[in-house]
N, C-alpha and C positions, 0 to 999 in steps of 0.2 A: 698484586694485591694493593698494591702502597699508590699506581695507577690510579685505578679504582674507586680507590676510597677519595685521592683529591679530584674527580668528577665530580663524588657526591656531595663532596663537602660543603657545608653552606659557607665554609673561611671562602669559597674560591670566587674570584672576584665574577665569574661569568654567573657564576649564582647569585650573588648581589643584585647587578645589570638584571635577570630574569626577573626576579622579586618586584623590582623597581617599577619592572613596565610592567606588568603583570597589576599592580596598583594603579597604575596609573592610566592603562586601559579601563579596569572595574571602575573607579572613579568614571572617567569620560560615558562610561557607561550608563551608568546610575545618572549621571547630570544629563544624557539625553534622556531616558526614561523620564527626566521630572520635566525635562522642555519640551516634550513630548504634551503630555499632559497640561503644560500652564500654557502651549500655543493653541490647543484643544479650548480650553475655558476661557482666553482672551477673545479669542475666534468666536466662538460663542456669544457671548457678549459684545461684539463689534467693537472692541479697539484695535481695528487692522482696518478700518472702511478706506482710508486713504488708500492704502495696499491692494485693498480688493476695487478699488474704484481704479486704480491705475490700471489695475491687469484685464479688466471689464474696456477699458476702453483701449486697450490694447486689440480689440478687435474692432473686423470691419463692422460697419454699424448695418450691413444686411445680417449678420448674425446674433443680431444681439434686439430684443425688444427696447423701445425707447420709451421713457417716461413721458408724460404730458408735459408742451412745451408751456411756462411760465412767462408771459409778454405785458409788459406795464403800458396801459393807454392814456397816458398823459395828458392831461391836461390842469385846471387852474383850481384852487381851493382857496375858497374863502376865509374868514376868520370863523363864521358860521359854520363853516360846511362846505359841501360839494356840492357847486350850484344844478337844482332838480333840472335846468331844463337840457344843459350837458350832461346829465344824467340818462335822461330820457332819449336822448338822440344817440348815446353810446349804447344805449339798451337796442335798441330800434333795431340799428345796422348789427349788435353782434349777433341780435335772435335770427338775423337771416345765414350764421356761418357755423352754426353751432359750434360754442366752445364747451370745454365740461362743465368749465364754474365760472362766475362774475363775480369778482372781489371788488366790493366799495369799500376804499381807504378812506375813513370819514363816513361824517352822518350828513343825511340832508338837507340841505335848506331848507326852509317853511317857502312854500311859494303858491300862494291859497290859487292863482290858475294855473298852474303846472301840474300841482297833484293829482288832479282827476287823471289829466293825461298821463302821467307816470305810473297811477298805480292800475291803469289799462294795460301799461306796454308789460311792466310787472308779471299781470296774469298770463298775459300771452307768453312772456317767457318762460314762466312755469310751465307753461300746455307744450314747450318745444324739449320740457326734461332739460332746461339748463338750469343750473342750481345759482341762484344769485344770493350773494353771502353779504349780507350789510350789519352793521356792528348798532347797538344799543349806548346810549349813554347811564350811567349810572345813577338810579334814584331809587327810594324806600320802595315802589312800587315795583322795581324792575324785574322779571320773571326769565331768569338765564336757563340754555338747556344743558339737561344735564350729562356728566362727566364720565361714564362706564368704567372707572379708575379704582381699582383695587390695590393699598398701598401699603407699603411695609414699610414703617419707620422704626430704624435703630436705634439702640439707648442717645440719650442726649449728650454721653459721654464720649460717644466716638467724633461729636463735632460735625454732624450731618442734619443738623435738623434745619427745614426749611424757614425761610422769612417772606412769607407770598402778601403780596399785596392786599388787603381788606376793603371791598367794596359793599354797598347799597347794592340791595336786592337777594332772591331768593330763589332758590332752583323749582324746575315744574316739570313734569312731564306735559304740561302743554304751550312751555316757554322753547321761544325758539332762540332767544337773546345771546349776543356773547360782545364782550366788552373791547376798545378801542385804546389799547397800550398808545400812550401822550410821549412826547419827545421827555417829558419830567421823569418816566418810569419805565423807557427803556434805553439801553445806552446804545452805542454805535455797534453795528455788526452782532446783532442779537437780536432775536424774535421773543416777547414774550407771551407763554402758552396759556397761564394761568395764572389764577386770582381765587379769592374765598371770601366767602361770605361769615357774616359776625357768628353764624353758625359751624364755622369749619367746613362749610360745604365748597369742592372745587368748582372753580366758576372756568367758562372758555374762553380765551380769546380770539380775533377776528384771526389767527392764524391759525391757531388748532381747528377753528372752526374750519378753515380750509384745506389744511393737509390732510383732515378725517373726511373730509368729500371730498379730494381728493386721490386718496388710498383705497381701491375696493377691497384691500382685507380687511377697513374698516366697516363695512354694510354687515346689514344683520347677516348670517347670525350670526357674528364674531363680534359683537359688538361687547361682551361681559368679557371680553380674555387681556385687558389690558391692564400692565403692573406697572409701579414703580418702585424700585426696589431700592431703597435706603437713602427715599429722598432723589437722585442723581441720576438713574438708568431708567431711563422707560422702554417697556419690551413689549413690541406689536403681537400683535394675532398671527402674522407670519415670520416671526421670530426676527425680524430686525428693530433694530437700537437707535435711541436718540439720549444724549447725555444733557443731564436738564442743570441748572446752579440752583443755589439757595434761594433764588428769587425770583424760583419758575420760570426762567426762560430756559431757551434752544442753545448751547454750550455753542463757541463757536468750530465750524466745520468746514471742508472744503468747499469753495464758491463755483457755484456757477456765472457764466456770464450771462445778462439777462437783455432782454432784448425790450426797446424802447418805441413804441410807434406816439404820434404826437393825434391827439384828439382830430382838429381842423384835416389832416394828411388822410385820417382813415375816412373821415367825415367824405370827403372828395374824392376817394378810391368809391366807398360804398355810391355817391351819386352816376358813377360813368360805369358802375357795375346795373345800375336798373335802367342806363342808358341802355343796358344790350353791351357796350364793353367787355370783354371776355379777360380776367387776368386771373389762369388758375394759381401762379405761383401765391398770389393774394389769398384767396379763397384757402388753398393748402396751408396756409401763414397759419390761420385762425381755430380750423376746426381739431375737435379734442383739445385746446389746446384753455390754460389757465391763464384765464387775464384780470388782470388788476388796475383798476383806472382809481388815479390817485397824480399825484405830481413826481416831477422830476425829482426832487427830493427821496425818493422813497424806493430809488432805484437798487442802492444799497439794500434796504430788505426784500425788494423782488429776488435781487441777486441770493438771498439767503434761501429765500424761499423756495427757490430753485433747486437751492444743494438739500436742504431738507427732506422734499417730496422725493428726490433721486434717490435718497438713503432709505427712505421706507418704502419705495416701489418695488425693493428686491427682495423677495425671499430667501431665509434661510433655511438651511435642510434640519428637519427636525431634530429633537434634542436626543431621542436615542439611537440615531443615524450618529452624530455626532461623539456620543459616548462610544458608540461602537467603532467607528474607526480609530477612533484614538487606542480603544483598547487591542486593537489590530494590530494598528504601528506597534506597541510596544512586544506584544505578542511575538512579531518577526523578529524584532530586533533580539529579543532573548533568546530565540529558538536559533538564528543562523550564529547567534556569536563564535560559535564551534566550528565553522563552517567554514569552506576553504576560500581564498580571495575571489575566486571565477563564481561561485557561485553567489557570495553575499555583492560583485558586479553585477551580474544578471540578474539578481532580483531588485534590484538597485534601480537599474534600466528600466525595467518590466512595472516598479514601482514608478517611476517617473513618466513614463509614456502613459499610463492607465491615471492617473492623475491629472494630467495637461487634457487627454478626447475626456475624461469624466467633467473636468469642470467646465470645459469647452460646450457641451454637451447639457450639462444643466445650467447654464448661462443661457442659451438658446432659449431655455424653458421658463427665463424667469429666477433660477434659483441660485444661488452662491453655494458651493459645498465648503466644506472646510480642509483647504490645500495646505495648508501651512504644514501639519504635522506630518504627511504623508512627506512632502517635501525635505523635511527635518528626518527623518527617520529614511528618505534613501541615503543623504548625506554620512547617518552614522554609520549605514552597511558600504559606504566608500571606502570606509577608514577600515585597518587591516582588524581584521578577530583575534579570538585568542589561538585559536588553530595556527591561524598566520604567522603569530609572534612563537609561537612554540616549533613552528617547522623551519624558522630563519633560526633559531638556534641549533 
């Protein structure tokens, strides 16, 4: 009897030592359950892109779709402008290689015999479906297009409220304008996207203007599904993220490196290409592909522009895909804790291989799933259960 009773006794020190881990399991428990959940809603939200852009190019690149290559065509800018008749001979040669878009960094020069000639090459590059994106200067007259931005601003007291720049001019539905960020109003290593007019209306910049013709889950009809949510988060049509600052720019992100060709070099490739000349690695150089002719200077925000367009060319899997797997992980994790070491290992395993071909798998397609929690959650079936700890006693 006297046996007996100090088994059960809770003085006996082995009862203590039970107690102990016994809490302190439930805890580790409980605290995955909630990282469960906050790597669910971070993931969501894209504060993992660096993570997921590592693991993305963790494959070979036949497995994986590749964004539009971003290529800067270099050459000279005026105090005025972008001289029309380099204009006109960059337009020329790229209408023959088709790129997706033609970014002009800079507004025109006045050049009363050029312009006929430019705004000929113009039309014809329209008729080739290349989208040629050139920025507006700001005046009382000026008609910007408009901004499909549906936005959620939080109390003032949370210290989130934006300070966007106030421009000359007026939104239209039959304005195609979008305004030219000055070295005064943007700083280094930063795109900025927007502007407003004395009416609070969002205005776009010559980059928004480019990432959204760039982005085809920006084409209609997705064109009304675009948020910003407290100021800072802007969330695509296909559920990827760009984090904006108080001063409507592009937050900075990881760079790409960008690729530089010089005005005169492409000028001399394109003339020994209608010689008869054959250079596909050339031709392959260009098409699909975003170019921006602008100066060397400005190679820094191509490089931006680069990581940008990469970050919203991937889809994320919808948001009650996402609810649901989280609610899964936690699901197992409750259901095996009971559960003998061999088996919360194999579901562990079975969790981790089904995880690595699913994302692998919709990576292929285009899409990002959300690995992290399934990841986290085989981790806490590594760790021994309460079964575990109760049969080592």
């Amino acid at each position: 009897m006297s046996l007996y009773y100090l088994q059960g006794s809770a003085d006996h020190p082995d009862a203590g030592h039970k107690h102990k881990t016994t809490l302190l399991r439930r805890v580790i428990l409980w605290l995955g359950i909630m990282g469960i959940i906050t790597l669910s809603l971070f993931q969501g939200f894209g504060a993992f892109w660096s993570l997921e852009r590592w693991a993305i190019h963790l494959m070979p690149k036949a497995w994986r779709p590749e964004p539009h290559k971003v290529i800067l065509l270099q050459t000279d800018r005026e105090d005025s402008g972008l001289n029309a008749m380099n204009v006109a001979m960059a337009l020329r040669g790229l209408g023959k290689l088709h790129p997706s878009e033609i970014v002009l960094d800079g507004v025109i020069t006045s050049d009363q015999e050029t312009m006929p000639l430019l705004s000929d090459i113009l039309a014809r590059t329209g008729n080739e479906n290349i989208t040629v994106i050139q920025p507006s200067l700001p005046y009382p007259g000026a008609l910007y297009r408009p901004v499909p931005l549906c936005r959620y601003d939080p109390p003032e007291w949370l210290g989130l409220s934006s300070d966007w720049m106030v421009l000359d001019g007026s939104l239209s539905n039959h304005g195609s304008g979008c305004f030219l960020p000055t070295p005064s109003t943007e700083k280094k290593d930063e795109l900025n996207l927007f502007a407003e007019t004395k009416y609070g209306e969002t205005i776009p910049s010559l980059w928004w203007a480019t990432l959204t013709a760039s982005a085809t889950s920006m084409r209609e009809p997705y064109l009304h599904s675009l948020w910003l949510l407290g100021g800072r988060i802007m969330l695509f049509p296909n559920r990827s993220t760009l984090y904006i600052d108080a001063k409507g720019s592009a937050a900075m992100t990881a760079k790409e490196s960008a690729r530089m060709e010089h005005l005169d070099d492409f000028l001399l490739q394109m003339e020994q290409k209608e010689r008869g000349v054959l250079s596909p690695g050339f031709d392959a150089l260009w098409e699909h592909a975003m170019v921006v002719l602008g100066t060397d200077a400005d190679l820094g925000k191509v490089a931006m522009l680069s990581a940008l367009s990469e970050r919203i060319f991937w889809n994320h899997s919808p948001f009650p895909f996402q609810v649901s797997s989280a609610l899964l992980c936690v699901i197992l994790v409750l259901l095996l804790d009971q559960q003998s070491r061999l088996v919360r290992l194999g579901v562990a395993l079975l969790l981790l291989v089904t995880t690595k071909a699913g994302t692998i798998i919709a990576v292929r397609h285009g899409i990002i799933i959300p690995f992290l929690p399934p990841l986290l959650t085989a981790l806490l079936l590594i760790l021994p259960g309460s079964r575990s700890k109760s049969a080592d006693h």
